[in-house]
C-alpha positions as CSV (number, residue, x, y, z in Angstrom):
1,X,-13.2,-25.1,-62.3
2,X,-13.1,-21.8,-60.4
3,X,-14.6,-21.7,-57.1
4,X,-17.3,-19.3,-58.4
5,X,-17.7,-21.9,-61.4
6,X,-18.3,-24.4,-58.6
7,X,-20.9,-22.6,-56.5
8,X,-22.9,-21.4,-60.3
9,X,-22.6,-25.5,-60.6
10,X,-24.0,-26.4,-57.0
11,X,-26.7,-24.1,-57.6
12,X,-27.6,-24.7,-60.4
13,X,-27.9,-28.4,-59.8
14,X,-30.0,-27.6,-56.3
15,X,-32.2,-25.3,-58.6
16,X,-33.1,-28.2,-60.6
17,X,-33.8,-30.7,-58.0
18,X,-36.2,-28.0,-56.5
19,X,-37.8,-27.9,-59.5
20,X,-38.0,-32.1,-59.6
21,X,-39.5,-32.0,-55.8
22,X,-42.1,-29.1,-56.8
23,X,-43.5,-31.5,-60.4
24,X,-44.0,-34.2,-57.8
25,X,-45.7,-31.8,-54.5
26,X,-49.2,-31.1,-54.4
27,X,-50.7,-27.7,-54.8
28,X,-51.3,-27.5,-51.1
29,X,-49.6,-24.6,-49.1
30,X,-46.4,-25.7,-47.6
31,X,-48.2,-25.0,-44.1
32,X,-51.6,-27.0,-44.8
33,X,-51.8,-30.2,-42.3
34,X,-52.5,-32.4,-45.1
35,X,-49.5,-31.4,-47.4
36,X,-47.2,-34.2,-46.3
37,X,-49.9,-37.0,-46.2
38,X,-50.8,-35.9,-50.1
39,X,-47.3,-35.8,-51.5
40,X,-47.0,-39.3,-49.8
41,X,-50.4,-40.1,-52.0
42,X,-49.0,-38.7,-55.0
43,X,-45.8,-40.7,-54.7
44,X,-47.8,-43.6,-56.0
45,X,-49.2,-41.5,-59.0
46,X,-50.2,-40.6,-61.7
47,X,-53.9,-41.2,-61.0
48,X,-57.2,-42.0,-63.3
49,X,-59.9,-39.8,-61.0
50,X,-63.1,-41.3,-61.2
51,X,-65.9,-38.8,-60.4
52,X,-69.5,-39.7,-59.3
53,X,-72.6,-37.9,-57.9
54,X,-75.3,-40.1,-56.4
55,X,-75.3,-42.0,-53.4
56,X,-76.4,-45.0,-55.8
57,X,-73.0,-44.5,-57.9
58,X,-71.1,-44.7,-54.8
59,X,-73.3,-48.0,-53.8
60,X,-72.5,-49.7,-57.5
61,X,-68.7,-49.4,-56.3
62,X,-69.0,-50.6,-52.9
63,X,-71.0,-53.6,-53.8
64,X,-69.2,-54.6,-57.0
65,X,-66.4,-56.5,-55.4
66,X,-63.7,-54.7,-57.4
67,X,-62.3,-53.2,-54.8
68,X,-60.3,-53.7,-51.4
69,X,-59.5,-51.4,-48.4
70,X,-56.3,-49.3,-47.9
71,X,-55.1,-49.5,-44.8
72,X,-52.2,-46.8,-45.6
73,X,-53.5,-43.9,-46.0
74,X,-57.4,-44.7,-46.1
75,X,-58.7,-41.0,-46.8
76,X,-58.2,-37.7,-47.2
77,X,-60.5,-34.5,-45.7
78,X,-59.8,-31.8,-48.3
79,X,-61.5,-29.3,-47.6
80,X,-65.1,-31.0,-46.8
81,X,-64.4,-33.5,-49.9
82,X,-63.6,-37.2,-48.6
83,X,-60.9,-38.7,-50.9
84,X,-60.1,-42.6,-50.7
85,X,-56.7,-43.1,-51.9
86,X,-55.7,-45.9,-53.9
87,X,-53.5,-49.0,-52.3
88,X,-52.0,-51.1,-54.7
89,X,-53.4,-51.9,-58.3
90,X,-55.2,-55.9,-57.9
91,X,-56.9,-56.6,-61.4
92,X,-58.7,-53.6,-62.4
93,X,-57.9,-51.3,-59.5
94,X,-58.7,-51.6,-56.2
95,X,-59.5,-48.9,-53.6
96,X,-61.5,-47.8,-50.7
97,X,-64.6,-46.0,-51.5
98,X,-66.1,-42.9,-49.0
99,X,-68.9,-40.8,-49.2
100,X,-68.3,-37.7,-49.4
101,X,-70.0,-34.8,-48.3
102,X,-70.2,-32.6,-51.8
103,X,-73.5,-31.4,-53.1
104,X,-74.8,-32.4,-56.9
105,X,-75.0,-30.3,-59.9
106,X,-72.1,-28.7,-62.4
107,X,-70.9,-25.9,-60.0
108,X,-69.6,-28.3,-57.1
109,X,-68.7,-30.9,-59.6
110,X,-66.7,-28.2,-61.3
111,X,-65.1,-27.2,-58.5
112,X,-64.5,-30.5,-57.3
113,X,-62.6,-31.7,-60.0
114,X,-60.9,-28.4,-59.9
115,X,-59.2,-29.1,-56.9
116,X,-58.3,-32.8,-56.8
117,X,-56.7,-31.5,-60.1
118,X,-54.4,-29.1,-58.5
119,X,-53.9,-31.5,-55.4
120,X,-53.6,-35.0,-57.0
121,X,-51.4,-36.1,-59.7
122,X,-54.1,-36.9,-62.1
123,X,-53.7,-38.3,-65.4
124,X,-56.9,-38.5,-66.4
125,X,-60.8,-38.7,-65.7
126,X,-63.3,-40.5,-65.7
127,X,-67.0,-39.7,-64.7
128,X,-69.9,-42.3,-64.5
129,X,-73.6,-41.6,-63.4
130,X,-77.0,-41.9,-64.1
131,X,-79.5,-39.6,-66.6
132,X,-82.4,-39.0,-67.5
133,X,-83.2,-40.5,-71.7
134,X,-84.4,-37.6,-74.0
135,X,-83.9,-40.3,-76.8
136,X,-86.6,-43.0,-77.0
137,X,-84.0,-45.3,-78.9
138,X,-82.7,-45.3,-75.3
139,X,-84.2,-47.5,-72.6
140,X,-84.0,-47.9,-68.9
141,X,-80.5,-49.6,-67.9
142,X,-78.9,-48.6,-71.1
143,X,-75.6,-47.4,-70.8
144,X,-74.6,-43.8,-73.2
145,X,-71.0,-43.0,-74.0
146,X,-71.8,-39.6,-75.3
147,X,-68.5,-37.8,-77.8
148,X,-70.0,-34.4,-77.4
149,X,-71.7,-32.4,-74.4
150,X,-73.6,-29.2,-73.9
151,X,-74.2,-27.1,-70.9
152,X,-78.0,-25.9,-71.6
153,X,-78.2,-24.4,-68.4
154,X,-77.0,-20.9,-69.5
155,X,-79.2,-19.0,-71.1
156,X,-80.6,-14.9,-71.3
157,X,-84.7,-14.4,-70.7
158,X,-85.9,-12.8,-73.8
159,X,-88.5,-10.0,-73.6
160,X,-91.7,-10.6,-74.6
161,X,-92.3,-10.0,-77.8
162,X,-88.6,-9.8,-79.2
163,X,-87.0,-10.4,-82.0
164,X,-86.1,-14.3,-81.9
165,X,-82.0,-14.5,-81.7
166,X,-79.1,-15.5,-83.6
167,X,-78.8,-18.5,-81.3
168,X,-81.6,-21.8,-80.8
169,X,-84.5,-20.5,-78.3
170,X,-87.1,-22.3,-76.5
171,X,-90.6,-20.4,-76.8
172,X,-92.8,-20.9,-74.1
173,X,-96.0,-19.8,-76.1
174,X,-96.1,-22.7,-78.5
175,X,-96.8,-25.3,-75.3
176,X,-99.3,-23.5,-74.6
177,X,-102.5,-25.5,-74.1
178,X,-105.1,-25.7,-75.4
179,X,-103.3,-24.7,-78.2
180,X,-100.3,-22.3,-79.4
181,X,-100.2,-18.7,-78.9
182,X,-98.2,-16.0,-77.3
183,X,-96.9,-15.9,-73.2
184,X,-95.9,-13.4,-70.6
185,X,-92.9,-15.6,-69.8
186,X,-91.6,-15.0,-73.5
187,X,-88.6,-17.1,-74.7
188,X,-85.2,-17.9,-73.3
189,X,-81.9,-17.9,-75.8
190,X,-79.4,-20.6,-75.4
191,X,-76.0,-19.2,-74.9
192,X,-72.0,-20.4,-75.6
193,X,-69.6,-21.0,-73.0
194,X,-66.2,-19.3,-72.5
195,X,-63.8,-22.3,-72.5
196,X,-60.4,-21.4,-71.9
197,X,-57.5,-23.7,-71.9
198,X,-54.0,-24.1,-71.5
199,X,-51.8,-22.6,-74.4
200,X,-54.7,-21.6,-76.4
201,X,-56.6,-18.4,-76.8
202,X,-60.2,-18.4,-75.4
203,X,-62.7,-20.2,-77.5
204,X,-66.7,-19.4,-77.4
205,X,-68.0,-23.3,-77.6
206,X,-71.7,-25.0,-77.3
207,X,-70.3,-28.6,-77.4
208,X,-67.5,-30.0,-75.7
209,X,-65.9,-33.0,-77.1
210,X,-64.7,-35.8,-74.7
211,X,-60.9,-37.4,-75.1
212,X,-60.8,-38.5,-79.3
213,X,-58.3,-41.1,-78.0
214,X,-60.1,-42.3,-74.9
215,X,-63.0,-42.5,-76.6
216,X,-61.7,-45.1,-79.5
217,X,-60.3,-47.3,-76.8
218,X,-64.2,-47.1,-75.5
219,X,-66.2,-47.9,-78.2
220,X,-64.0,-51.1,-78.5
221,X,-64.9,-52.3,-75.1
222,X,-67.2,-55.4,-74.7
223,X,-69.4,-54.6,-71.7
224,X,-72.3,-57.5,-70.3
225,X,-75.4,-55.4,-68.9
226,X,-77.4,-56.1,-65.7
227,X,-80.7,-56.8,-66.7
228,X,-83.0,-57.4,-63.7
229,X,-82.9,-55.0,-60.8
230,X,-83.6,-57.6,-58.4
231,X,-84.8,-61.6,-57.8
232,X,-88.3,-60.4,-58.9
233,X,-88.0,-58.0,-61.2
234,X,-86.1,-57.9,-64.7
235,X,-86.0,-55.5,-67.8
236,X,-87.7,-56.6,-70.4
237,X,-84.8,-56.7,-72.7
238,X,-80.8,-56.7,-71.7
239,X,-79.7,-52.7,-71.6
240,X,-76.9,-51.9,-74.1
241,X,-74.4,-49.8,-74.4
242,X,-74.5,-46.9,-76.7
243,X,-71.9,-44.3,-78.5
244,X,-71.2,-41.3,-79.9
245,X,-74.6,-39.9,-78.8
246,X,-75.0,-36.1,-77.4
247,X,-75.6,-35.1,-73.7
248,X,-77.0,-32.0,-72.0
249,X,-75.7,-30.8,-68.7
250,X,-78.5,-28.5,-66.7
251,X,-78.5,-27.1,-63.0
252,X,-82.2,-28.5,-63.7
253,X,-83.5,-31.8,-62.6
254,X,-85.6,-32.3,-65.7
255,X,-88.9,-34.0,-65.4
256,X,-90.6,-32.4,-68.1
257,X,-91.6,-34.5,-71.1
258,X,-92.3,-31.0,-73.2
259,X,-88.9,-30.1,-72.3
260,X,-87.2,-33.1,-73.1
261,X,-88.9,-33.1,-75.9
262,X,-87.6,-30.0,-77.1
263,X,-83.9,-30.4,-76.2
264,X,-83.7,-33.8,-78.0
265,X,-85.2,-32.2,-81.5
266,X,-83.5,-28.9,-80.9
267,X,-79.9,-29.9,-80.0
268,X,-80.3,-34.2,-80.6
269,X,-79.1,-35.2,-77.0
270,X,-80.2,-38.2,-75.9
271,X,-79.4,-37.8,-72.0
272,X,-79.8,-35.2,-69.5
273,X,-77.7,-34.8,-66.3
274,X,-76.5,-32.4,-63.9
275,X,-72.9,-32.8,-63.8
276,X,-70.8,-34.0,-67.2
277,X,-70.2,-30.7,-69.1
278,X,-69.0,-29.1,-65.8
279,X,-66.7,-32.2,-65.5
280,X,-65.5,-32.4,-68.8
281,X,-64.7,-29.2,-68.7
282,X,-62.4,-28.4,-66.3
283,X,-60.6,-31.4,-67.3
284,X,-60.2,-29.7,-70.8
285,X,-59.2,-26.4,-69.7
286,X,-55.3,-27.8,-68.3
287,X,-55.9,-30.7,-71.2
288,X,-56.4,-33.7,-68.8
289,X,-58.6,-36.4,-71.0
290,X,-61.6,-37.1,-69.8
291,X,-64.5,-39.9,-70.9
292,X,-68.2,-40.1,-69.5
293,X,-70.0,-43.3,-69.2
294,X,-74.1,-42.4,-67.9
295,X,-76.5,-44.7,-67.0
296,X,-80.3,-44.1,-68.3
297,X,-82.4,-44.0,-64.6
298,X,-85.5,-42.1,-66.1
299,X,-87.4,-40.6,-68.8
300,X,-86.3,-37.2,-67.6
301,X,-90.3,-36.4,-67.8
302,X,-91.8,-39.8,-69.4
303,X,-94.3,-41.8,-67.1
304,X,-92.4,-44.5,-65.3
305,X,-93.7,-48.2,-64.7
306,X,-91.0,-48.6,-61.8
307,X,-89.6,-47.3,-58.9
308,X,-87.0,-44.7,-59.8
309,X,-84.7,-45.5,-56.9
310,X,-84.8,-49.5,-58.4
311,X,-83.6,-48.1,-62.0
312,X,-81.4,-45.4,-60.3
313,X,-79.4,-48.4,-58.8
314,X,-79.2,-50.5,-62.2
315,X,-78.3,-47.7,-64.2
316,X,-75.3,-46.9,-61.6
317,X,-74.3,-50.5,-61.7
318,X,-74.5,-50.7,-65.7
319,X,-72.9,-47.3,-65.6
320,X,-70.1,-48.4,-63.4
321,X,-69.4,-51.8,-65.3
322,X,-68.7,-49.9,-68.0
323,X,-66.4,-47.3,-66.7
324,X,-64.3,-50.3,-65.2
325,X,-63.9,-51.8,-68.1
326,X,-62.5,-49.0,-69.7
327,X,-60.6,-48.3,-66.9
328,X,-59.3,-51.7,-67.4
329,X,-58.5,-51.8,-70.9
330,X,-56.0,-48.1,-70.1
331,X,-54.6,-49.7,-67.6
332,X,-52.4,-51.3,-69.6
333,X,-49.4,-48.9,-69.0
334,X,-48.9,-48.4,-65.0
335,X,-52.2,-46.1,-63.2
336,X,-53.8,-46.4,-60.2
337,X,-57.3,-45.3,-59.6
338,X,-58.2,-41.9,-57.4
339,X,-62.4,-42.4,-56.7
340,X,-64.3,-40.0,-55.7
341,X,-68.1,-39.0,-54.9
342,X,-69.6,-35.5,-54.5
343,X,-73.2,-35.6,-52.9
């Protein structure tokens, strides 16, 4: 070999190991303090990231037992979102759960996800909760694995008296009481979302469909439900798990019976959250899979016979049981667990 054949060889071969070192770095700047601490992190990858929202989601993984501190590398501060990182898999997976400080609602959970993306080597994820039932099939405690979800938060404010659109519209007028009739406030018109995604051209889409795959390895789990919230108190009947339902995703806290109403004969989804179509996604748009498993806390407008922070906490545990499990029955080819909580 010449000695410019050798040097073409030596480069070539450092070129590629450059390459290896940048697949297995995280997407932090070479300069940023936490850099080295999350390539150590990622080391131990790929991840499952499990995403939550409520202080009572966080609780139902604390208490459940399923999970041990790390004394390596406990957390992570990235940028205002606390991270546990996972020690080594025990059973399901174990891990240290911290709060983090991360407000509610599709736009932070978005962004959330967004970056522990880009940061962590994630290979998947998976989002648990509580909601509100639009579906009176649905009772408190029950446990919805939805296949499709909506964001019905984006809309355009019709003026009054238009035309009606080409797309669904809610019409303020006909819950008018006494009876029916025309209103000031007019209509709104539901709107797509832009959904772009890796490799593909940009796709105008009202539902968003969770992992085919991951959800057939869901709807053959075997999941026993919490019944009773406490020593005193039980459900009347065991909660149950439910699949292939629809769910809405709103930057509303809805506690409208009217409205719930509406969205469950206009669209058929049976819950209604703040955070899953934002979750799901900005997994889909670089094609990570991801699954939701959500909890039913309220009647998202419905009068309640108990305390909404007692059901909260059940439907977060019922929630969480199930999103183990199915965290479980993937694990069967080598994961670890990345939690995480945005308040």
């Amino acid at each position: 070999m010449t000695e410019i054949g050798r040097w073409r060889w030596v480069g070539l071969s450092a070129f590629v190991h450059a390459l290896l070192l940048i697949r297995y770095s995280s997407g932090l700047p070479l300069v940023h303090p936490l850099r080295a601490a999350v390539d150590r992190v990622n080391e131990r990858g790929p991840f499952i990231g499990l995403v939550m929202a409520y202080s009572s989601e966080a609780q139902a993984v604390r208490s459940s037992g399923e999970f041990v501190p790390c004394s390596d590398i406990p957390m992570l501060d990235l940028y205002g979102i606390l991270i546990s990182t996972p020690p080594t898999p025990n059973n399901h997976v174990d891990f240290e759960f911290l709060t983090v400080g991360r407000a509610k609602m599709s736009l932070n959970a978005g962004i959330t996800v967004q970056i522990v993306l880009d940061v962590f080597d994630v290979r998947g994820v998976v989002h648990f909760g509580i909601a509100g039932s639009a579906n009176d099939s649905l009772s408190f405690g029950d446990v919805s694995v939805p296949k499709f979800l909506a964001f019905t938060g984006s809309w355009t404010w019709t003026k009054f008296n238009s035309a009606k659109g080409s797309s669904p519209d809610l019409f303020f007028g006909e819950y008018n009481i006494p009876s029916e009739s025309k209103n000031w406030l007019s209509s709104i018109e539901y709107k797509t979302e832009e959904l772009f995604q890796v490799g593909k051209e940009m796709q105008y889409v009202f539902w968003l469909q969770v992992d085919p795959e991951w959800f057939q390895v869901a709807e053959n789990l075997q999941v026993a439900l919490q019944r009773c919230v406490n020593e005193t108190y039980c459900l009347p009947e065991t909660p149950k798990v439910v699949f292939g339902l629809k769910g809405s995703t709103d930057d509303v806290f809805v506690n409208n019976a009217a409205y719930r109403k509406f969205l469950f004969e206009e669209f058929g989804v049976s819950t209604i959250d703040e955070e899953s179509a934002a979750v799901l996604m900005t997994a889909m748009s670089p094609g990570v899979p991801a699954i939701v498993f959500r909890g039913v806390s309220d009647l998202a407008g419905g009068e309640e016979s108990w305390s909404s922070t007692d059901l909260s906490d059940l439907a977060s545990i019922n929630a969480f049981k199930v999103a183990l499990e199915f965290i479980a029955a993937i694990g069967k080819e080598k994961h670890q667990l990345m939690p995480k909580e945005m308040i």
